[in-house]
N, C-alpha and C positions, 0 to 999 in steps of 0.2 A: 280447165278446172276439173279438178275430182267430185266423182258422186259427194264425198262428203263435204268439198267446200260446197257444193251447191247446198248441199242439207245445212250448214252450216249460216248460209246466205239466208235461205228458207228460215231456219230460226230467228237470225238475226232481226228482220223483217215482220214479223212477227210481235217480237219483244216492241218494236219501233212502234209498231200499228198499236200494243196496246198501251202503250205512255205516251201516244195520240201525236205521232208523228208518222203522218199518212206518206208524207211526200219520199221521207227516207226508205219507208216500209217499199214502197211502190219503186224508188231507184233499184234498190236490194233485189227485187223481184225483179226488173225489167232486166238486169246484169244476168242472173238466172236461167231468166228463160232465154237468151241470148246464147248463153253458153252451153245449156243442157233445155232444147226444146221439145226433151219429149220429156220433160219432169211433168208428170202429173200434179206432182205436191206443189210446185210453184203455179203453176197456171191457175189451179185452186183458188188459193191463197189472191190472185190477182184479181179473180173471177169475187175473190167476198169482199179483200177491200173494196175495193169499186163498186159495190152492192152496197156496202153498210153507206158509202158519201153520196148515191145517189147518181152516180156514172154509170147508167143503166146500160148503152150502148159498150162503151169499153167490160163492164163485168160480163154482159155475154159475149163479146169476142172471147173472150179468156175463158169462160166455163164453156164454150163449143171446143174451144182448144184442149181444153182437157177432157173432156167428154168424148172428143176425136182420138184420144189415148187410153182412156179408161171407159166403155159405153156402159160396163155393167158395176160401174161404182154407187152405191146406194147416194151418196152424200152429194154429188155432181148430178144427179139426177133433180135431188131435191134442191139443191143451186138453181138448175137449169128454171124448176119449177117458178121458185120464186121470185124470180129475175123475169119471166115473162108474165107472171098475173101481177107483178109492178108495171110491167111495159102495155099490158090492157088486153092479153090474150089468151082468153081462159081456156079456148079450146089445148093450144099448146101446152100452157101452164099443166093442165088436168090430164096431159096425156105424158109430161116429165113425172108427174107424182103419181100418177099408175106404175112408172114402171118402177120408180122408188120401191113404191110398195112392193110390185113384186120382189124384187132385188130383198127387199126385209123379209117376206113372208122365207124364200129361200134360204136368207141367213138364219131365221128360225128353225127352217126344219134340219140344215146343217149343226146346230149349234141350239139344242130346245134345252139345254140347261142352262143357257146364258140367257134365253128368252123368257124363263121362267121367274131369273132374278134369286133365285138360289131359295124361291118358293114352292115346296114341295106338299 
């Protein structure tokens, strides 16, 4: 499979999840990361369906997995975060959203006109 069929999968999946057809979304996804396992964007995507139905254990298998590909992505941080103070582990939880944070405070100072909001 080509990067873009995968991206393509990835969309596919997506659209599925939001016209609330979980199971399709998640086949699409499991093809995916089968085919292309270091896809960040699929693992994602598996890591929040599986978060938003409550398959606490499966969304962090998949946000470790992508996490294990991407450690300084702001958004997989803040996954990780919220996937463990559901799972009842604050100390963890609070230490995924620290480094969110930092990961934000650094996109800010790369990027302080975007952080501004185009308020001057």
């Amino acid at each position: 499979m080509t990067p873009a069929d995968i991206q393509t999968l990835i969309e596919e999946a997506t659209f599925d999840y939001t016209m609330g057809d979980n199971d399709a979304a998640l086949a699409k996804l499991a093809r995916a990361t089968a085919a292309a396992p270091d896809s960040f964007e699929a693992w994602h995507a598996v890591a929040e369906i599986n978060f938003s139905l409550r398959r606490l254990d499966a969304a962090l298998a998949a946000a470790e997995q992508a996490h294990r590909l991407r450690a300084d992505d702001l958004f997989i941080n803040t996954t990780l975060s919220r996937i463990w103070m559901e799972k009842g582990d604050k100390t963890i939880a609070e230490k995924f959203g620290a480094q969110a944070k930092i990961l934000s405070w650094k996109d800010q100072l790369k990027n302080p006109e975007s952080a501004s909001d185009g308020v001057h």
